[in-house]
TORGULUM-700350 format. One record per residue: x, y, z of N, C-alpha, C, O in turn; residue in three letters. Coordinates in steps of 0.05 Angstrom, whole numbers, plus 5000, padded with zeros to 4 digits. Layout:
XYZXYZXYZXYZALA;...
END
This chain:
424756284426422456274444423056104468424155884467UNK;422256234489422856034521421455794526420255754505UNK;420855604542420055364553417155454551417055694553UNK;414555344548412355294552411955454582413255364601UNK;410055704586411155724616409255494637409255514661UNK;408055334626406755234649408254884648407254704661UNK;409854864637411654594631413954594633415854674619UNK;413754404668417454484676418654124679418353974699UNK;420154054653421253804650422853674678424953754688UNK;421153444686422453344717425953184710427153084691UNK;426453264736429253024740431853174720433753044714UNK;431653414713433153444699435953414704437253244691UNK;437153544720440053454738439953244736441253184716UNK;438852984748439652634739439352614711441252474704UNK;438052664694437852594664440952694657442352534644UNK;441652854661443252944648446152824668448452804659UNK;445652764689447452684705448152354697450452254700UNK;445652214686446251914681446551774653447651554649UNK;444952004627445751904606448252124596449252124573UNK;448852254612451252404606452052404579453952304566UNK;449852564572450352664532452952874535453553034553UNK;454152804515456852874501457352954482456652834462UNK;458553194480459553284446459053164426460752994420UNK;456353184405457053094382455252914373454552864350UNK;454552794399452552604406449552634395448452854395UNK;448452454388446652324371444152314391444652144408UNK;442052414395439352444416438452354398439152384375UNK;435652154411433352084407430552194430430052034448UNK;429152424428427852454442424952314438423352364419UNK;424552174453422251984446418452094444416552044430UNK;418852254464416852544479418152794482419652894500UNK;417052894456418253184457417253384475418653574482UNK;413953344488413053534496413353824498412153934479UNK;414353974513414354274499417254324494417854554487UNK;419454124497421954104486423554204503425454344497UNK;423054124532424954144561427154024557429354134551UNK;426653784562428853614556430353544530432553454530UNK;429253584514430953674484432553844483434353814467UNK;432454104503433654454502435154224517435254034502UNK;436054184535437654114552439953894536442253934529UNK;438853724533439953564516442353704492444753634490UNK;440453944473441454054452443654194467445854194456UNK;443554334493445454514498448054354509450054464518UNK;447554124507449753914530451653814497454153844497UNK;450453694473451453564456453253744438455053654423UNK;452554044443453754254419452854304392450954204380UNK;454254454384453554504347453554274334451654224319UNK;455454114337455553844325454753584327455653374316UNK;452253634347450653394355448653444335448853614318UNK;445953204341443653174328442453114344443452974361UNK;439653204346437853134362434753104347433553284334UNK;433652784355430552724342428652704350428352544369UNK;427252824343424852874369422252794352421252844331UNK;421852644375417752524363416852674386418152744406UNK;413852694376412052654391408652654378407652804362UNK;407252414393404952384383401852614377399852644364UNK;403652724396401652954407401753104384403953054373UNK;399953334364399953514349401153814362403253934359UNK;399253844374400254094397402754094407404354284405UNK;403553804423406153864440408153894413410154034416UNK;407853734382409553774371410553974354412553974340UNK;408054234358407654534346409154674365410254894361UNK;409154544386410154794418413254754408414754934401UNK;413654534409416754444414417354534388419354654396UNK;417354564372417954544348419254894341421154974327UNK;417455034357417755304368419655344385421555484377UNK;419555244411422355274427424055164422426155204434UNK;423754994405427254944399428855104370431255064364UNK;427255274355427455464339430655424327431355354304UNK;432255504356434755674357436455404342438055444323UNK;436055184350437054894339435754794320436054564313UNK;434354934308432354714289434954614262434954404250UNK;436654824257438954614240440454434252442454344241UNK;439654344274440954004285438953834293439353624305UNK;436253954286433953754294432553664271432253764249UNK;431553444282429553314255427153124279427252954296UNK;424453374259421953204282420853074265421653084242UNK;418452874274417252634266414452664287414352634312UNK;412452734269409952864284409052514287407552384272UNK;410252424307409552024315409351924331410252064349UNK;408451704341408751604370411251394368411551244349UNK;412751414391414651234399415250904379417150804367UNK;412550844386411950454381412550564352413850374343UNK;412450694337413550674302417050734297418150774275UNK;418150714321421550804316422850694292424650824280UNK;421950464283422950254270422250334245423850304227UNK;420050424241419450614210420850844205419750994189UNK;423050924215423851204211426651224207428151394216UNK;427551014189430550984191432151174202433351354191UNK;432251124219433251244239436851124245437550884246UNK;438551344249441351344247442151134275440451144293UNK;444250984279445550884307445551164337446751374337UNK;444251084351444251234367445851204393446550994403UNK;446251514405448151544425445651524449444851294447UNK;444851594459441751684476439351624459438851664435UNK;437951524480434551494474434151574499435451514519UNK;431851724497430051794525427551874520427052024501UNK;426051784533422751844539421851944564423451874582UNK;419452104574419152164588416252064590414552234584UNK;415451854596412551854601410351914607410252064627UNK;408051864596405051944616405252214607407152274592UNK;403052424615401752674608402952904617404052924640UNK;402953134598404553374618402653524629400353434628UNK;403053774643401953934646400554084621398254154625UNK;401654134600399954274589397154044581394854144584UNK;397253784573394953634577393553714601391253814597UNK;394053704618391953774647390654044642388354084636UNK;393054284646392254564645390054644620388354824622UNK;390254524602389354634577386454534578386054294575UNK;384454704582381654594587380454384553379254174549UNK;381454544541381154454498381054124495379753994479UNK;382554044513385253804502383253624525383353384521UNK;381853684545379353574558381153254572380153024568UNK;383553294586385253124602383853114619382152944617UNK;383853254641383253434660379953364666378253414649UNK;379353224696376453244700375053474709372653524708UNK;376953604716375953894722374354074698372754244707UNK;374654054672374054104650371653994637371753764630UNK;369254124634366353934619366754004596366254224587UNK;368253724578368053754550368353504540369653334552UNK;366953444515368053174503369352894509371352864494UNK;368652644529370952514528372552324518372052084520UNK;374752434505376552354486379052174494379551934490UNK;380452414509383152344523386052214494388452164497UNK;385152214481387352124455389852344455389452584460UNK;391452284451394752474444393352534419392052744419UNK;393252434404392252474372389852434354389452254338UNK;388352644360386152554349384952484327382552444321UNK;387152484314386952344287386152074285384551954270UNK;387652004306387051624310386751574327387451724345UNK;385551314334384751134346381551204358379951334344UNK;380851124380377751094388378251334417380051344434UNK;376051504412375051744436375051464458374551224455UNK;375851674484373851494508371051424518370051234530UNK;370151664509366651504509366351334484364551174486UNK;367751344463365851104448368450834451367950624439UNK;370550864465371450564474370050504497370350264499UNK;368150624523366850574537364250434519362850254527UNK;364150534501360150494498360850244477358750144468UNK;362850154470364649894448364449714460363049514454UNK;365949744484367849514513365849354529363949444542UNK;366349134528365949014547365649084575367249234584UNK;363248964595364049074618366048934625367749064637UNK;366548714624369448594641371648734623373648674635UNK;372248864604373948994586374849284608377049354616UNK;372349394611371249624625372949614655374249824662UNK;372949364674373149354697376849244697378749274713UNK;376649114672380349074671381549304673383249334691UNK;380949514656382549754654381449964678382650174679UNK;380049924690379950064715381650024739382450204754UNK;382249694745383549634757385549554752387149564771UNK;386549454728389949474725391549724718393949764721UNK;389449894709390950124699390950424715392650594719UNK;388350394723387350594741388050494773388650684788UNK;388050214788388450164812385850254827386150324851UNK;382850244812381350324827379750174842379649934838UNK;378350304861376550084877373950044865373350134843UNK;372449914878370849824858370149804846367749834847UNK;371649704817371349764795369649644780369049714758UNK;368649404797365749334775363649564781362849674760UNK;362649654802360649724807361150044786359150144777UNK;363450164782364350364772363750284739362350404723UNK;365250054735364049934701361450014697360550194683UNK;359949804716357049874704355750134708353950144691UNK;355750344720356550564725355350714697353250804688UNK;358950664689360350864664358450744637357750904619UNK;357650494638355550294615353050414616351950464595UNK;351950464640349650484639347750834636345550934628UNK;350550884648349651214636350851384614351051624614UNK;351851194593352851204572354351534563353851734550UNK;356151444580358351704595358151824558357851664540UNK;358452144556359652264534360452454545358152544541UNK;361452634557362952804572363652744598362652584613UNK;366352994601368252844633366252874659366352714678UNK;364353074658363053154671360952884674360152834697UNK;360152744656358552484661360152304672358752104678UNK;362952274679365252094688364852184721364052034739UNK;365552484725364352544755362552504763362252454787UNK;360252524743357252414768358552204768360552184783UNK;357651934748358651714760360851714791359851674813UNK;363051754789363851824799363451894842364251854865UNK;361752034825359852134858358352024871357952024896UNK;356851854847355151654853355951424874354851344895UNK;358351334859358551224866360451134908360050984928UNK;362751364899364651524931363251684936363051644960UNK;361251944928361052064948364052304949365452364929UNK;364452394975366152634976369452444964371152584953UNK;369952234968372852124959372752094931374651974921UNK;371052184916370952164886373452414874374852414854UNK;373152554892375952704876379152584879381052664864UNK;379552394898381852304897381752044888383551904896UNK;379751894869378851714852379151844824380751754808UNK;377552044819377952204790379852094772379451954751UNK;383152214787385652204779385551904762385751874738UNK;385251734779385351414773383651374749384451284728UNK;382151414751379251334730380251514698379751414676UNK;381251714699381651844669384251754671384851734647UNK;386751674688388751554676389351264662391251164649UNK;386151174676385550854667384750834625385150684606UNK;383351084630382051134601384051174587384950994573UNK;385451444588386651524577389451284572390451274549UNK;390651124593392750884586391950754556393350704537UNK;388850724561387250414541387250614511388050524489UNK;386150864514385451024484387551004467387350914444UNK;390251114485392651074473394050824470396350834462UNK;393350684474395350454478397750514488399750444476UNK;397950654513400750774533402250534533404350534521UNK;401450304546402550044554404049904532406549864533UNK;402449814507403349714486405349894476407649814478UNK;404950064469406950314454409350284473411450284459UNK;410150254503411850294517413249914516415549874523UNK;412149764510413549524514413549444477414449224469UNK;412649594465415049654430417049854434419149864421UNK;416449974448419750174450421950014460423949974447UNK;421549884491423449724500424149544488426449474496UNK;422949344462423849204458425049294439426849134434UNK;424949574419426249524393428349794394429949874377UNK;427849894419429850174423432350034427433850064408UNK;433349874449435549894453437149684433439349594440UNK;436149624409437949574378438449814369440249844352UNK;436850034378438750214360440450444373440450684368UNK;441350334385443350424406446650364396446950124390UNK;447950464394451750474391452150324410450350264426UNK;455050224410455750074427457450364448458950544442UNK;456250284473456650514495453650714495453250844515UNK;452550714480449450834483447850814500447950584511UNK;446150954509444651074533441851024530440751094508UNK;440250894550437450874541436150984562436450824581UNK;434951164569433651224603430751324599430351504582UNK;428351214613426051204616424551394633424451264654UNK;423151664640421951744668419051654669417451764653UNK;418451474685415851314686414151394716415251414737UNK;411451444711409651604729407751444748406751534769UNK;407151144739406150984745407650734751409950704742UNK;406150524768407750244773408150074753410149934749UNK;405650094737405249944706407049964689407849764677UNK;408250264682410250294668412450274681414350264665UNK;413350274711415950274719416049954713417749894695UNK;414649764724415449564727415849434697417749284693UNK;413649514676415249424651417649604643418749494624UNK;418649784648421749874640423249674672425549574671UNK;422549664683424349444704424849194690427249124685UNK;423249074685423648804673424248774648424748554638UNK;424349034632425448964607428649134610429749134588UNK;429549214622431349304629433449044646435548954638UNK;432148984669433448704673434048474657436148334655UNK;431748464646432148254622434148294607435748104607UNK;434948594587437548654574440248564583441948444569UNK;440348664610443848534620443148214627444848124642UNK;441548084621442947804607443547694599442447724577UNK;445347444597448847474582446347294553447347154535UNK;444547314554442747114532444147294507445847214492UNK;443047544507444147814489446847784474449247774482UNK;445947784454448647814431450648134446453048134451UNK;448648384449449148614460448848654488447048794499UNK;450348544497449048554522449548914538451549044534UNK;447448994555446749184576448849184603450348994609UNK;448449374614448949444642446549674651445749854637UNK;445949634676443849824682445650064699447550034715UNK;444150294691445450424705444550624725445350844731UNK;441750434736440550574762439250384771436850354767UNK;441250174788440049894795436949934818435149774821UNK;437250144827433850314842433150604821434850744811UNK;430950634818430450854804430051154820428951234841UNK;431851294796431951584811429151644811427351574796UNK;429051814834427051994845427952244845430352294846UNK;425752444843426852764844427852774877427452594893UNK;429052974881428753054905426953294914426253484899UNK;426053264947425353394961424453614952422153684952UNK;426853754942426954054932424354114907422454264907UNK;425553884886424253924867421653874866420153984848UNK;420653714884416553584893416653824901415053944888UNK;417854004919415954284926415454414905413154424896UNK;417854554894417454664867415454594846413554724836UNK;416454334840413454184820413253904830414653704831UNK;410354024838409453824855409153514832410253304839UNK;408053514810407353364796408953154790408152934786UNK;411353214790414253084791414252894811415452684807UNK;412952934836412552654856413052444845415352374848UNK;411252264826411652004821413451954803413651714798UNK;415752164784416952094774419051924779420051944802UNK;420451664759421551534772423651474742422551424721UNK;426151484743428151454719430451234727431851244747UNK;430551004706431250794699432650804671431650914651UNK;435150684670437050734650438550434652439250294671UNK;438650404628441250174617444150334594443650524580UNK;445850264595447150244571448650004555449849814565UNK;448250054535449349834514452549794519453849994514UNK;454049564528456149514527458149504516458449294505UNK;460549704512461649774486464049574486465349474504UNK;464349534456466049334441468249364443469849214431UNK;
END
């Protein structure tokens, strides 16, 4: 079965250009999503690689699980999020990679209610098995709880007046996030939107936390000469893979790092026309220093 058709995995030429998987070689896919970068991966390592793929998502891990069919005797999935790597005895690895933040099929898929364009339920969870919907962590939270994650996570503007807002009309669908919303901007509420469900959606999941347990406990399980590379969509996540990445190549480290994209790749030109969404992508890599 082919790629997801509405999910086209960014940066691919640099991914493959910087952790330069090799015959034989050992993948850790951290976000399987519809299994772009896994096919790629699988077709670079050979018959005699392995490749492991999480992902938190139920759906993305039914899709992928499907397109990668043709490999499934060199794969082994783990329907999980990232921050549990450490529960999954998991083999010395050649490559780790993640691809951050939401795909397209989250947006496109009206069901899965990402998307403010969509009046349904709001949830925003990878898994809805666990943890807390976004209307009832709104109607839980604090308003200063409320106005942190608007503005550290979201970058929005006024985010108290937006807090009390979202409190007071005791948001339960996305469509109650847009009035607010309107209420509050007026016609610039659609280029606010974006901000405001990526604020939610960061806090539901614990995006942030989950991404600074990966950095700290991924690159132990890395080989000596192993590959760790990150594609991060936001500043929040670039700058914690920046600093935990810098932090690695110092000589404090029993294992010590080298980075091996002292600025982070960006797509090119070409590829923002093509998919546009790919804009903020941004990929950061270390490797483990071999013995």
């Amino acid at each position: 079965m082919g790629d997801h058709p509405r999910h086209v995995p960014v940066l691919q030429k640099e991914v493959l250009q910087i952790l330069s998987p090799r015959e034989g070689e050992t993948v850790l896919d951290c976000t399987l999503g519809a299994g772009g970068h896994a096919k790629l991966f699988l077709q670079t390592i050979g018959p005699k690689g392995k490749l492991i793929g999480l992902d938190a998502d139920q759906e993305n891990f039914k899709i992928a699980r499907e397109n990668l069919l043709e490999w499934s005797h060199q794969c082994t999935f783990f329907h999980e999020n990232f921050r549990n790597i450490d529960h999954l005895d998991l083999p010395p690895l050649d490559i780790i990679f993640a691809d951050l933040g939401i795909s397209s099929m989250h947006i496109d898929d009206p069901m899965r209610g990402f998307s403010f364009r969509h009046n349904v339920p709001l949830d925003l969870r990878f898994n809805r098995e666990k943890g807390t919907a976004a209307r009832q962590w709104i109607r839980e939270a604090s308003l200063e709880e409320i106005v942190h994650i608007l503005k550290d996570y979201g970058e929005c503007t006024q985010s108290r007046k937006l807090a009390r807002l979202l409190k007071s009309n005791s948001v339960q669908t996305n469509e109650d996030v847009v009035s607010c919303a309107h209420k509050l901007f007026g016609w610039r509420a659609k280029h606010v939107l974006p901000q405001i469900f990526q604020a939610l959606r960061i806090v539901v999941n614990d995006e942030i936390g989950s991404l600074e347990i990966l950095l700290q406990k991924g690159p132990r399980l890395l080989k000596p000469g192993g590959r760790m590379g990150i594609i991060s969509f936001h500043s929040l996540e670039d700058r914690a893979v920046k600093h935990a990445f810098r932090t690695r190549t110092t000589s404090k480290y029993d294992a010590p790092f080298t980075l091996l994209t002292k600025k982070p790749i960006r797509p090119s030109e070409k590829e923002v026309q093509q998919n546009p969404r790919s804009r903020s992508a941004l990929l950061r890599a270390i490797e483990r220093t071999p013995f």
